[in-house]
Biopython code that builds the backbone (N, CA, C, O; Angstrom):
import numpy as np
from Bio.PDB.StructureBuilder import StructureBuilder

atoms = [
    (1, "UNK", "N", (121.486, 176.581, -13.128)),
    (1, "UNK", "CA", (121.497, 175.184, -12.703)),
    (1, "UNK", "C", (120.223, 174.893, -11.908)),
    (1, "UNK", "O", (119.581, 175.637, -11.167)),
    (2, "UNK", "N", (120.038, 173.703, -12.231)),
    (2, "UNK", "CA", (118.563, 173.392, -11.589)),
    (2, "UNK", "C", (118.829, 172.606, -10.027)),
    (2, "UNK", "O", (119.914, 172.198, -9.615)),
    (3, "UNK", "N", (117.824, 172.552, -9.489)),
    (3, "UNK", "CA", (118.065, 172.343, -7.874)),
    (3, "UNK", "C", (118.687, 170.649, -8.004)),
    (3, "UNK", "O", (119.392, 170.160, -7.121)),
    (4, "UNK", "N", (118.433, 170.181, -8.788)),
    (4, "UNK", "CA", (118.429, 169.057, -9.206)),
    (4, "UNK", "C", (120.168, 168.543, -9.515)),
    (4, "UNK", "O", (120.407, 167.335, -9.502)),
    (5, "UNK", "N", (120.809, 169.108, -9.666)),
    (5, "UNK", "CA", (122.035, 169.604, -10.791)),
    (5, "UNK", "C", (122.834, 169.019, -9.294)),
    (5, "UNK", "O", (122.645, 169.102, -8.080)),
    (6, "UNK", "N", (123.925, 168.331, -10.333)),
    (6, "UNK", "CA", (125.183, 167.915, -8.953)),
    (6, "UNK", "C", (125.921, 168.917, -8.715)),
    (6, "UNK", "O", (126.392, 169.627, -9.604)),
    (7, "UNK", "N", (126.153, 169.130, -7.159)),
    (7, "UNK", "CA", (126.664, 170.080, -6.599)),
    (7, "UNK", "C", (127.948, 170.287, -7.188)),
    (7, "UNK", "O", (128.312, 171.463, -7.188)),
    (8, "UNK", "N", (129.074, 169.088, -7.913)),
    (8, "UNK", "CA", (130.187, 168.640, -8.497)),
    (8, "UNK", "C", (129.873, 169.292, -9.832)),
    (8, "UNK", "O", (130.880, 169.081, -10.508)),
    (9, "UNK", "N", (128.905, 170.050, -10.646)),
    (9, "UNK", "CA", (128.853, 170.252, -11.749)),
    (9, "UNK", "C", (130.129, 170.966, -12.633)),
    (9, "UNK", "O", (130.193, 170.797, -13.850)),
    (10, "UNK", "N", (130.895, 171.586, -12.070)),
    (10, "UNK", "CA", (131.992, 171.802, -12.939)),
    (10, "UNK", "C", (132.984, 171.435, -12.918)),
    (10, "UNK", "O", (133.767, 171.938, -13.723)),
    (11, "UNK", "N", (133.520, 170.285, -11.920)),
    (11, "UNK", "CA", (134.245, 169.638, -12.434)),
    (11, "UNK", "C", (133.911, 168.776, -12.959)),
    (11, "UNK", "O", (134.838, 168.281, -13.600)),
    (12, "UNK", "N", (132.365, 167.894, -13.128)),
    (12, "UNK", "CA", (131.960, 166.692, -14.075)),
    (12, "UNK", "C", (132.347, 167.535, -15.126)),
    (12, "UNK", "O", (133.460, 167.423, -15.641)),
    (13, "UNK", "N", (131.355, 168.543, -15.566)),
    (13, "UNK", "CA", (131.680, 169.390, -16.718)),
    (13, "UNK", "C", (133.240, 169.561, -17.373)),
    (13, "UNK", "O", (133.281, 169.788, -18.582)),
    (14, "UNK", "N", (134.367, 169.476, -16.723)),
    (14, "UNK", "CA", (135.356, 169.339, -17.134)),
    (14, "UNK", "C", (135.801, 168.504, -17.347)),
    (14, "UNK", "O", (136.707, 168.445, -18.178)),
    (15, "UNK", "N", (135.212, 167.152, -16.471)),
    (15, "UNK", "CA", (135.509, 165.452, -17.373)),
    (15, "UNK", "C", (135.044, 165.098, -17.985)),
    (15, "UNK", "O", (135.491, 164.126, -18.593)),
    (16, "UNK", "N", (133.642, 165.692, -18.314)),
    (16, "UNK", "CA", (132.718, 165.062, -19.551)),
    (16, "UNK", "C", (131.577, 165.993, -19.649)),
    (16, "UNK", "O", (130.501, 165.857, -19.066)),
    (17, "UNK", "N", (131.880, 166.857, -20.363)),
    (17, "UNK", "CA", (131.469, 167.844, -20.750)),
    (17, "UNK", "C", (130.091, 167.466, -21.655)),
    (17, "UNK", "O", (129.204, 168.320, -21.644)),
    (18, "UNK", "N", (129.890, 166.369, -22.351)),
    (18, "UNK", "CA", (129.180, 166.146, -23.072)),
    (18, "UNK", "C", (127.915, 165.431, -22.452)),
    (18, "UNK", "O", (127.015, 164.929, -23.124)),
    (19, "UNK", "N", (127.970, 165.456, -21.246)),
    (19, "UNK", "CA", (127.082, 165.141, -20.073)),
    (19, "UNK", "C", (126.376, 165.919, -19.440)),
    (19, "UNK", "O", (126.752, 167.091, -19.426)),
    (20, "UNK", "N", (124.995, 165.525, -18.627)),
    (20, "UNK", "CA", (124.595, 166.322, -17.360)),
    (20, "UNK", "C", (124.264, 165.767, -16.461)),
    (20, "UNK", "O", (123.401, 164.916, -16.676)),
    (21, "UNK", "N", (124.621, 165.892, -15.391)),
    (21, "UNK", "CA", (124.852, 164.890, -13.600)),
    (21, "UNK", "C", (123.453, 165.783, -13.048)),
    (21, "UNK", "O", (123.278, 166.998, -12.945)),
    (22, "UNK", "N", (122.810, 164.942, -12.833)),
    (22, "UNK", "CA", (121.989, 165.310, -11.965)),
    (22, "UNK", "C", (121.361, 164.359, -10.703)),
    (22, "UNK", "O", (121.372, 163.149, -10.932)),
    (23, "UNK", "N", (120.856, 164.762, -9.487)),
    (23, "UNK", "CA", (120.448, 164.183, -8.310)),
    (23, "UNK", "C", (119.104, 163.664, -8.592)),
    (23, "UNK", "O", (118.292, 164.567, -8.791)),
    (24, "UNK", "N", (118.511, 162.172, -8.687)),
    (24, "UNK", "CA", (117.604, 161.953, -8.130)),
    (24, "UNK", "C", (117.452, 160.788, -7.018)),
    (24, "UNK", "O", (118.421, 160.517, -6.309)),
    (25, "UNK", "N", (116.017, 159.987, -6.850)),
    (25, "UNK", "CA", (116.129, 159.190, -6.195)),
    (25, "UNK", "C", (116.026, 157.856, -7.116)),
    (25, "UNK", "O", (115.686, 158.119, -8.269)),
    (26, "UNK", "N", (116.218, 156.667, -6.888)),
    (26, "UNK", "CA", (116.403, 155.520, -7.688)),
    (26, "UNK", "C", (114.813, 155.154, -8.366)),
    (26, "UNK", "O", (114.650, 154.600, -9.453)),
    (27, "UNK", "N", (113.649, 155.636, -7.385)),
    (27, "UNK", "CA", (112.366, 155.655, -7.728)),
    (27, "UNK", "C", (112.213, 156.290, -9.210)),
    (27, "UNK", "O", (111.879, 155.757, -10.268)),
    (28, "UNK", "N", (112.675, 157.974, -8.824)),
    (28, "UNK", "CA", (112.380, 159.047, -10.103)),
    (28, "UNK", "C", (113.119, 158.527, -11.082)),
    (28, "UNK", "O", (112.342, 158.371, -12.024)),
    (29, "UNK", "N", (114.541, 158.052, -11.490)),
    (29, "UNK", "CA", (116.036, 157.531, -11.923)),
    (29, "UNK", "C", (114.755, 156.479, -13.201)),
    (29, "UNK", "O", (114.838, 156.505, -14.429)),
    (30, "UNK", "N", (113.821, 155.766, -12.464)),
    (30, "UNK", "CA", (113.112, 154.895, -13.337)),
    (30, "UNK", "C", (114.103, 153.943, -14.334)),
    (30, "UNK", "O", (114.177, 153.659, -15.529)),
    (31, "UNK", "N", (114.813, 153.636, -13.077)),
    (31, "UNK", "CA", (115.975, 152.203, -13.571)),
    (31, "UNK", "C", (115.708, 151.602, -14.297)),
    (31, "UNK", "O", (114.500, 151.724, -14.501)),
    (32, "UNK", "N", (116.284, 150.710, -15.105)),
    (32, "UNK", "CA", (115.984, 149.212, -16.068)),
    (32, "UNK", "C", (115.522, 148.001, -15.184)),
    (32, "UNK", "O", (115.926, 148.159, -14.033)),
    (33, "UNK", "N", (114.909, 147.010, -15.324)),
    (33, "UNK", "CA", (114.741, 146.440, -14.631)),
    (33, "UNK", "C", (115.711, 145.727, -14.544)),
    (33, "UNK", "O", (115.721, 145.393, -13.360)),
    (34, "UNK", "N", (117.196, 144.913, -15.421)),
    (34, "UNK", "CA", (117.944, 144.609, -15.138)),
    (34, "UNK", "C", (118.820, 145.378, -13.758)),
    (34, "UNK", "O", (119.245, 144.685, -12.833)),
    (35, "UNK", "N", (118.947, 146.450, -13.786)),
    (35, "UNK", "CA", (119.522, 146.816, -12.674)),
    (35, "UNK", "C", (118.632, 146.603, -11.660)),
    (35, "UNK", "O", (119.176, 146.001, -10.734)),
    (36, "UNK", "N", (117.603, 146.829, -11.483)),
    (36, "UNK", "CA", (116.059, 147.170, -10.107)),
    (36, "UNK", "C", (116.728, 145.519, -9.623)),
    (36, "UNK", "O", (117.003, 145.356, -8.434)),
    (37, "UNK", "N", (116.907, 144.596, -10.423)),
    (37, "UNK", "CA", (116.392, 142.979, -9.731)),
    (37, "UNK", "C", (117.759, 142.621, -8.935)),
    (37, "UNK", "O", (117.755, 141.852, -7.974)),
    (38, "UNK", "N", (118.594, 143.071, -9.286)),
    (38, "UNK", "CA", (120.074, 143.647, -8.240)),
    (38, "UNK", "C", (119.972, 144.497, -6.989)),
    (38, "UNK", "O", (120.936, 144.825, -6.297)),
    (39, "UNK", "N", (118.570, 144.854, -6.748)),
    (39, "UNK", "CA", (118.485, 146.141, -5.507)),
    (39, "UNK", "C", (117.287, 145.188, -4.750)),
    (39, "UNK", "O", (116.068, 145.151, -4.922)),
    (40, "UNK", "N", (118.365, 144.287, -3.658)),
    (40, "UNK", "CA", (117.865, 143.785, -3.115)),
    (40, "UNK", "C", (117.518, 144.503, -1.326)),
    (40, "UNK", "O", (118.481, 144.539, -0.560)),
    (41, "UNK", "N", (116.551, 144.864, -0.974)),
    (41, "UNK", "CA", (116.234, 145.143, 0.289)),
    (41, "UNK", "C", (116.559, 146.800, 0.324)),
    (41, "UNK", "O", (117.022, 147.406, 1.291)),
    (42, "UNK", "N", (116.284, 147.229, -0.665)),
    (42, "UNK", "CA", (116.569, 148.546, -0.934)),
    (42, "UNK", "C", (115.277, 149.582, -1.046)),
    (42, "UNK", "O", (114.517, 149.354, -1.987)),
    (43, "UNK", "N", (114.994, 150.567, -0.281)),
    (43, "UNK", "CA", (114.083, 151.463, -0.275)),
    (43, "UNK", "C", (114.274, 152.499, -1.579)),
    (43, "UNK", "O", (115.084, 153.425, -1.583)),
    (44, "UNK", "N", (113.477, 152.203, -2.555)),
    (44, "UNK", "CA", (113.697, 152.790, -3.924)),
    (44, "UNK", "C", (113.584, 154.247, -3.902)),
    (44, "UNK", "O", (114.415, 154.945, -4.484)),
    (45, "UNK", "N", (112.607, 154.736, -3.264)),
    (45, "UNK", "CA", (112.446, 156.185, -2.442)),
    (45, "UNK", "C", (113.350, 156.665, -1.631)),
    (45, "UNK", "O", (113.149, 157.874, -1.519)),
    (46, "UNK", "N", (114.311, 156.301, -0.964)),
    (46, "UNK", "CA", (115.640, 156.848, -0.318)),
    (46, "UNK", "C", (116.260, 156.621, -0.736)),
    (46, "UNK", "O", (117.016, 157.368, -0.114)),
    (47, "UNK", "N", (117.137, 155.983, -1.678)),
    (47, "UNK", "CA", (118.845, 155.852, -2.043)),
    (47, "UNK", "C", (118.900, 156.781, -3.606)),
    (47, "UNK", "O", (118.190, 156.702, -4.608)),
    (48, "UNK", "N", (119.704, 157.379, -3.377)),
    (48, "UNK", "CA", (120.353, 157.932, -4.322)),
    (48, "UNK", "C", (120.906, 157.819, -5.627)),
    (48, "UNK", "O", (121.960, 157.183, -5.618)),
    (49, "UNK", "N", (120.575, 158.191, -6.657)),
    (49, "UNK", "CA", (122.053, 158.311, -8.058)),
    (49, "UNK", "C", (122.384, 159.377, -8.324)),
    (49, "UNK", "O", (121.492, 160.206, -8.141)),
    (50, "UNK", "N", (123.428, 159.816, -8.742)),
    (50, "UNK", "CA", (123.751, 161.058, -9.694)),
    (50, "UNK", "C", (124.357, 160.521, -10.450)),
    (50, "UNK", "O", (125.346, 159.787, -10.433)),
    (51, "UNK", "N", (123.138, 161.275, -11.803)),
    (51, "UNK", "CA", (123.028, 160.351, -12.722)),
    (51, "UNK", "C", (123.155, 161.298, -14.192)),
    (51, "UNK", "O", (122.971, 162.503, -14.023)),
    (52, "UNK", "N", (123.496, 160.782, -15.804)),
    (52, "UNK", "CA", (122.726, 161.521, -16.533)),
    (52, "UNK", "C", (121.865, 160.456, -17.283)),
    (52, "UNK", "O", (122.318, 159.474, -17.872)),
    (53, "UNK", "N", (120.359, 160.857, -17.152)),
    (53, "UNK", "CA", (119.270, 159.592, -17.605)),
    (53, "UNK", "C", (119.591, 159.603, -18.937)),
    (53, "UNK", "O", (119.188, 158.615, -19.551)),
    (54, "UNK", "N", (120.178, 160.398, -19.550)),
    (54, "UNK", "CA", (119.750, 160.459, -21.374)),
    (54, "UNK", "C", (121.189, 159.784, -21.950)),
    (54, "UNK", "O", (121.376, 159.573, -23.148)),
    (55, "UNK", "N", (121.872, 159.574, -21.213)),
    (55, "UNK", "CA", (123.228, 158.452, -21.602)),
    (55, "UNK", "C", (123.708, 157.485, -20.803)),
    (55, "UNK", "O", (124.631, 156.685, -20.956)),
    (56, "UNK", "N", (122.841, 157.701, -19.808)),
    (56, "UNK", "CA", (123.269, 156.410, -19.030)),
    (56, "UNK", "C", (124.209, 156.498, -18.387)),
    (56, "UNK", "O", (124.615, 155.337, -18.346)),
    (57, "UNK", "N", (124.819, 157.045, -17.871)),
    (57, "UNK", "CA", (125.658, 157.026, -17.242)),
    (57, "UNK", "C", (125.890, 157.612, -15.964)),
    (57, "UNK", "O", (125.861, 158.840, -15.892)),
    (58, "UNK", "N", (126.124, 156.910, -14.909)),
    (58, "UNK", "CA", (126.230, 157.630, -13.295)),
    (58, "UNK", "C", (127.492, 157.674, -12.820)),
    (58, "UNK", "O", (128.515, 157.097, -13.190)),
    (59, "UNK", "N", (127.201, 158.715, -11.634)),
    (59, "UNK", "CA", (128.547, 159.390, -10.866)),
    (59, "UNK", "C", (128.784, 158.744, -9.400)),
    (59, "UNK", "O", (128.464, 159.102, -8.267)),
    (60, "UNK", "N", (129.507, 157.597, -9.942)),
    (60, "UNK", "CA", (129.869, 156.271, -8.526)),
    (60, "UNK", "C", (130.179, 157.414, -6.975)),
    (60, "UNK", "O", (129.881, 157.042, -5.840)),
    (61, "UNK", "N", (130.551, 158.217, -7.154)),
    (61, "UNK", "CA", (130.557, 159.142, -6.496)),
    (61, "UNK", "C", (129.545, 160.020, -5.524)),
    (61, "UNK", "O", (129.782, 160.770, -4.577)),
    (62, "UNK", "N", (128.691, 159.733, -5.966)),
    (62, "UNK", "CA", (127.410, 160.436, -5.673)),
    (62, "UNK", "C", (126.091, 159.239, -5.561)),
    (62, "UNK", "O", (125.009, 159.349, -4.984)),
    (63, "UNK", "N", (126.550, 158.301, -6.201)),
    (63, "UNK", "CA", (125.481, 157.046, -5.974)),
    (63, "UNK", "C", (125.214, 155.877, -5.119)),
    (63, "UNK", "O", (126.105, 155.088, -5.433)),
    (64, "UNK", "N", (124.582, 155.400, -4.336)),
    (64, "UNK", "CA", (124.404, 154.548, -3.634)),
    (64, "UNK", "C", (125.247, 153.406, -3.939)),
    (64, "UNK", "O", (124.765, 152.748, -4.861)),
    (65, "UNK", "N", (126.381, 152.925, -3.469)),
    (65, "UNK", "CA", (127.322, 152.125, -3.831)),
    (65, "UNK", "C", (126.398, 150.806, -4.054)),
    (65, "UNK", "O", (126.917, 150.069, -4.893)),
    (66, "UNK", "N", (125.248, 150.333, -3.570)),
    (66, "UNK", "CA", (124.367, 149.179, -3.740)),
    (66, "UNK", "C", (123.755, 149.409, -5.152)),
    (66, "UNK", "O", (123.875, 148.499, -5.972)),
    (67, "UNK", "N", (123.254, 150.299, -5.422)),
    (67, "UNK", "CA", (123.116, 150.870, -7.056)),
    (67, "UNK", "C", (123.804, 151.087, -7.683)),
    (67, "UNK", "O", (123.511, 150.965, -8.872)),
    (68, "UNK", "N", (125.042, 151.508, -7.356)),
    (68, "UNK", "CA", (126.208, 151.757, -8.671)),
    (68, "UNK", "C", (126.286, 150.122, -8.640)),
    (68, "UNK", "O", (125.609, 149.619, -9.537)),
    (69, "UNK", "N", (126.844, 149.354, -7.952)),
    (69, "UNK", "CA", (127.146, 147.976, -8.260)),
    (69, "UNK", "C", (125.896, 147.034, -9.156)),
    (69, "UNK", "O", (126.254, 146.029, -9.771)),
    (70, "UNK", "N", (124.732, 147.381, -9.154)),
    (70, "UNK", "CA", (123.576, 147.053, -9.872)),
    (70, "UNK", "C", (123.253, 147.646, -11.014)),
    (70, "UNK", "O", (122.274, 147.307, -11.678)),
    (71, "UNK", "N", (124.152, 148.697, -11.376)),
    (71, "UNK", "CA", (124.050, 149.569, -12.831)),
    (71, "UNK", "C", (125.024, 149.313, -13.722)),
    (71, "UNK", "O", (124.946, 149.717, -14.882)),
    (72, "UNK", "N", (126.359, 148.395, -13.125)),
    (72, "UNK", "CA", (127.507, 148.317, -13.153)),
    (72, "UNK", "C", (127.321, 147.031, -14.117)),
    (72, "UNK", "O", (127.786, 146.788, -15.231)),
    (73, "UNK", "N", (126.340, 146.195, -13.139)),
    (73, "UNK", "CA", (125.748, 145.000, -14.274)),
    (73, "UNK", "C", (124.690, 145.417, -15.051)),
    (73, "UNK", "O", (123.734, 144.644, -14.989)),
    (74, "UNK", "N", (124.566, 146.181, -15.617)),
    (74, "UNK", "CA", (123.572, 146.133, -16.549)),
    (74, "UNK", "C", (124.116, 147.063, -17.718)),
    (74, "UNK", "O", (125.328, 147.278, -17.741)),
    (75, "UNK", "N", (123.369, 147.580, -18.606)),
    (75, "UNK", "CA", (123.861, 148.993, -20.024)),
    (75, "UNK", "C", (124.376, 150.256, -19.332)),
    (75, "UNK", "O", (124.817, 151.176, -20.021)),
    (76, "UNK", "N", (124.332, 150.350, -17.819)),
    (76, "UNK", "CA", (124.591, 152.146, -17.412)),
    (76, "UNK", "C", (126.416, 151.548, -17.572)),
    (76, "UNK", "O", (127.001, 150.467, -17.508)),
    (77, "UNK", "N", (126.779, 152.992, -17.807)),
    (77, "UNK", "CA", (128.057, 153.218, -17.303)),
    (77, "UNK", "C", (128.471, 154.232, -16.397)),
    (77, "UNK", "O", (128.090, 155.398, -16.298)),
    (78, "UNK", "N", (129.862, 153.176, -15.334)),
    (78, "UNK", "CA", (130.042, 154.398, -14.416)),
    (78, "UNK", "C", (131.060, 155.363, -15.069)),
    (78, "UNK", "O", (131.836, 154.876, -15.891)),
    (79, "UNK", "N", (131.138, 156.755, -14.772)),
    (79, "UNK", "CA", (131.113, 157.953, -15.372)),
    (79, "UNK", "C", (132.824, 157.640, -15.475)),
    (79, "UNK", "O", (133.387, 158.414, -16.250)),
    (80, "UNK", "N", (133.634, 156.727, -14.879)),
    (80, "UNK", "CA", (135.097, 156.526, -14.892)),
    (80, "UNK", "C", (135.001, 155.721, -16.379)),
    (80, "UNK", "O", (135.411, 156.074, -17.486)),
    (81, "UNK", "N", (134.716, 155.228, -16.207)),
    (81, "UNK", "CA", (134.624, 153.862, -17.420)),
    (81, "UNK", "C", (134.574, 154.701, -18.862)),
    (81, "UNK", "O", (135.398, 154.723, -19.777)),
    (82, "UNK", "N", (132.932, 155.572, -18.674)),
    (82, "UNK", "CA", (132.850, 156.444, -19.643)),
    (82, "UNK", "C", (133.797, 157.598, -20.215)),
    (82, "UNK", "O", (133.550, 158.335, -21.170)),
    (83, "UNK", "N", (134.591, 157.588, -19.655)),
    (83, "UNK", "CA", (135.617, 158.668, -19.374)),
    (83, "UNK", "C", (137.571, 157.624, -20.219)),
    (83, "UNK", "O", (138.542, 157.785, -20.958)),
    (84, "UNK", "N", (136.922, 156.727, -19.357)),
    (84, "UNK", "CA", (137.950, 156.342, -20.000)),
    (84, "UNK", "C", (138.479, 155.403, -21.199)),
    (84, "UNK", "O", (139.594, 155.251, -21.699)),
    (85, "UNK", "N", (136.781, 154.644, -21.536)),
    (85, "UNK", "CA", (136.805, 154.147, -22.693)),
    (85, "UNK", "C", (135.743, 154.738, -23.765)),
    (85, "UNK", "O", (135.713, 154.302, -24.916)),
    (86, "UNK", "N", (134.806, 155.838, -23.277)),
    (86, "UNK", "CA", (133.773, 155.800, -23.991)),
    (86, "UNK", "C", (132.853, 155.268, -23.936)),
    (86, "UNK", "O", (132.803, 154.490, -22.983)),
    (87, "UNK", "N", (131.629, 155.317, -24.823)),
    (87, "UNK", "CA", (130.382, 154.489, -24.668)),
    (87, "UNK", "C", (130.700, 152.938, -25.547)),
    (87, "UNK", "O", (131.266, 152.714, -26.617)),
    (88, "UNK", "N", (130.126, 152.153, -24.658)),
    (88, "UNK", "CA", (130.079, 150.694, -25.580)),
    (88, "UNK", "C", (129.606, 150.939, -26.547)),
    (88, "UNK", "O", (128.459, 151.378, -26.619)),
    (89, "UNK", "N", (130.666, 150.636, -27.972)),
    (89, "UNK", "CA", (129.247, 150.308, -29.163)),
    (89, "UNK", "C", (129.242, 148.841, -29.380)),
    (89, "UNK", "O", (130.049, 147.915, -29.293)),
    (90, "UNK", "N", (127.416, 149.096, -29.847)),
    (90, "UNK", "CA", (127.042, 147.710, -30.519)),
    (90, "UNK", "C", (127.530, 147.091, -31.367)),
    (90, "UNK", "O", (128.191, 147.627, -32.256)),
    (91, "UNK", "N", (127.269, 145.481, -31.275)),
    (91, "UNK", "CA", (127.812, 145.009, -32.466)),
    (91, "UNK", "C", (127.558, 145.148, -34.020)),
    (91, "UNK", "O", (128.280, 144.552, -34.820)),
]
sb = StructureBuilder()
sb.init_structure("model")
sb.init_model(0)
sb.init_chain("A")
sb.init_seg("    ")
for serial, (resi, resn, name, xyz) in enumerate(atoms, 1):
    if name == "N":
        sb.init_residue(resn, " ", resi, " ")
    sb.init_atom(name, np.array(xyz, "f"), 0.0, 1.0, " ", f" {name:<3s}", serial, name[0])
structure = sb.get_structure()
């Protein structure tokens, strides 16, 4: 596991195995801008996600509740949602 890797990794791994949670900051994370224009007064260099970048999807758990609520409106899904409906498909 990389230093990077959520400390939670095996039990994410047991809810969604088809995932990888990892720690960055919302800077490195390199958000959508739909979510960024929701992060109002927010130091992009200190707040948190645990996240997986390659599906989109974050761990409300581990994320800056001001960013989960700004990812929440946009394509990310939180890792409950994903869990419990799957990924949105397109039309």
């Amino acid at each position: 596991m990389s230093a990077r890797s959520c400390p939670d990794w095996p039990d994410l791994l047991e809810r969604a195995p088809d995932l990888l949670f990892k720690h960055y900051t919302v800077a490195e994370a390199q958000l959508p801008a739909d979510a960024l224009v929701n992060l109002q007064g927010v130091t992009l260099d200190s707040v948190a996600i645990c996240c997986d970048l390659d599906k989109n999807v974050f761990n409300a758990d581990h994320t800056d509740p001001q960013v989960g609520e700004a990812l929440r409106a946009s394509h990310w899904y939180d890792l409950r949602e994903w869990i419990a409906n799957g990924p949105r498909l397109a039309p």
